[in-house]
C-alpha positions in Angstrom: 0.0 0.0 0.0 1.3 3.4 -1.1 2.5 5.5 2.2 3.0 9.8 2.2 6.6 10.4 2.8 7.4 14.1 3.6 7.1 15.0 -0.3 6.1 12.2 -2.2 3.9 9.1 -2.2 6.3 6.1 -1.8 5.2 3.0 -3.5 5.4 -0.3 -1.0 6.7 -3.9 -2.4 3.6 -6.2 -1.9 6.1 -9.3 -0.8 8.6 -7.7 1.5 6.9 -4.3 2.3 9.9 -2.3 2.0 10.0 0.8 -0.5 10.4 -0.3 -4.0 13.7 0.4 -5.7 14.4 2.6 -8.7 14.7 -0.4 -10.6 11.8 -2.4 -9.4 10.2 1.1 -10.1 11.4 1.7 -13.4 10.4 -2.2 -14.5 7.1 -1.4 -12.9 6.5 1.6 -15.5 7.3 -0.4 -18.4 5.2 -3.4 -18.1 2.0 -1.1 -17.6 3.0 1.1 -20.4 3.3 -2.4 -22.7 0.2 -3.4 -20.8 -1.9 -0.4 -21.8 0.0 0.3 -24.9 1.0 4.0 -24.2 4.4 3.6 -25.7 5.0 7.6 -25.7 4.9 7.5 -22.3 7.6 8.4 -20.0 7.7 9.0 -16.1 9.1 12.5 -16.4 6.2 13.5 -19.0 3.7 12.2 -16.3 5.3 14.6 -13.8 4.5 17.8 -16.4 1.1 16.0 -16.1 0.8 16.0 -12.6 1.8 19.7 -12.4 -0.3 20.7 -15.0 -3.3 19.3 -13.7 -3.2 20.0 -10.8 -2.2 23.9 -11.4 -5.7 23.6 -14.1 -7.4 22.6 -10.1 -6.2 25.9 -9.0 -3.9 24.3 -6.3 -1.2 27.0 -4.5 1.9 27.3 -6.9 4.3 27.0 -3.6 1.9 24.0 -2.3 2.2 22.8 -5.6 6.2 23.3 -5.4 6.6 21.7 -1.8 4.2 18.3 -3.4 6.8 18.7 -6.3 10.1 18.8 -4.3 11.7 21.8 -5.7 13.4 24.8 -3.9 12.5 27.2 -6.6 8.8 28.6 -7.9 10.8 28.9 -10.7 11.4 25.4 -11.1 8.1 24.4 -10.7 6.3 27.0 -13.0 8.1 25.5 -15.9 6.3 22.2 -15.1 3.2 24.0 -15.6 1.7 23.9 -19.1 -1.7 26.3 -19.2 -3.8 25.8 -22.5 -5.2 28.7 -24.5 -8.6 28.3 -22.6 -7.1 28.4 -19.7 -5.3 31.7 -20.3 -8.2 32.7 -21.6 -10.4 32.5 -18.5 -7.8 34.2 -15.9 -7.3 36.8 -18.0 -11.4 37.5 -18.3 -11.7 37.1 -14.7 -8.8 39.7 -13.6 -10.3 41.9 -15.8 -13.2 41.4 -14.2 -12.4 41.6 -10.4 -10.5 45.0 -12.3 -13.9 46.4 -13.3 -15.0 45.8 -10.0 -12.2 47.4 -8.1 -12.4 50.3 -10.6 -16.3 51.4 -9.8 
C-alpha cells in the first residue's frame, strides 16, 4: 500500500513491504506502459502532467512546489503547461475583479 513520505507518495513492495527500488520502479512503469499500450509515455512527462493538472485545479503554486520537491517557484512554473482556454479565462476574470475594483 502506497505510504505519504514528507514530499512524495512512496510505492510499497507487496512481498517484503519495503519501499520499491528505482529499478523495481522503473520495470514497474514499463510493463503497464506495454500493458496499456501508451508507448510515448515516460515517467518524467507524467510529472509535467501531474503539475499541469493540478495547477488547471487551482492548487497554491508554492503548495504545488513543496508536493513537487523543488526549492524554486521557478522550477516548478516551468512544469506547468496552461492551455489557451485556460489563459483565456484568468485573464477574463482579472479583468473582471479590475472592473469591479475600478467602480
Amino acid at each position: 500500500m502506497p505510504t505519504l513520505g514528507p514530499n512524495h507518495l512512496t510505492k510499497r513492495s507487496p512481498t517484503t513491504g519495503a519501499p520499491v527500488s528505482e529499478a523495481g520502479l522503473r520495470s514497474l512503469f514499463r510493463r503497464h506502459r506495454e500493458l496499456s499500450g501508451a508507448t510515448r509515455v515516460r515517467p518524467h512527462r507524467l510529472r509535467h502532467t501531474y503539475g499541469t493538472e493540478l495547477a488547471s485545479a487551482g492548487i497554491d503554486l508554492l503548495a504545488l512546489r513543496a508536493l513537487m520537491g523543488h526549492a524554486s517557484p521557478e522550477t516548478t512554473a516551468r512544469y506547468v503547461h496552461l492551455s489557451v482556454e485556460q489563459l483565456a479565462a484568468e485573464y477574463g476574470a482579472a479583468r473582471a475583479t479590475l472592473a469591479g475594483v475600478a467602480r
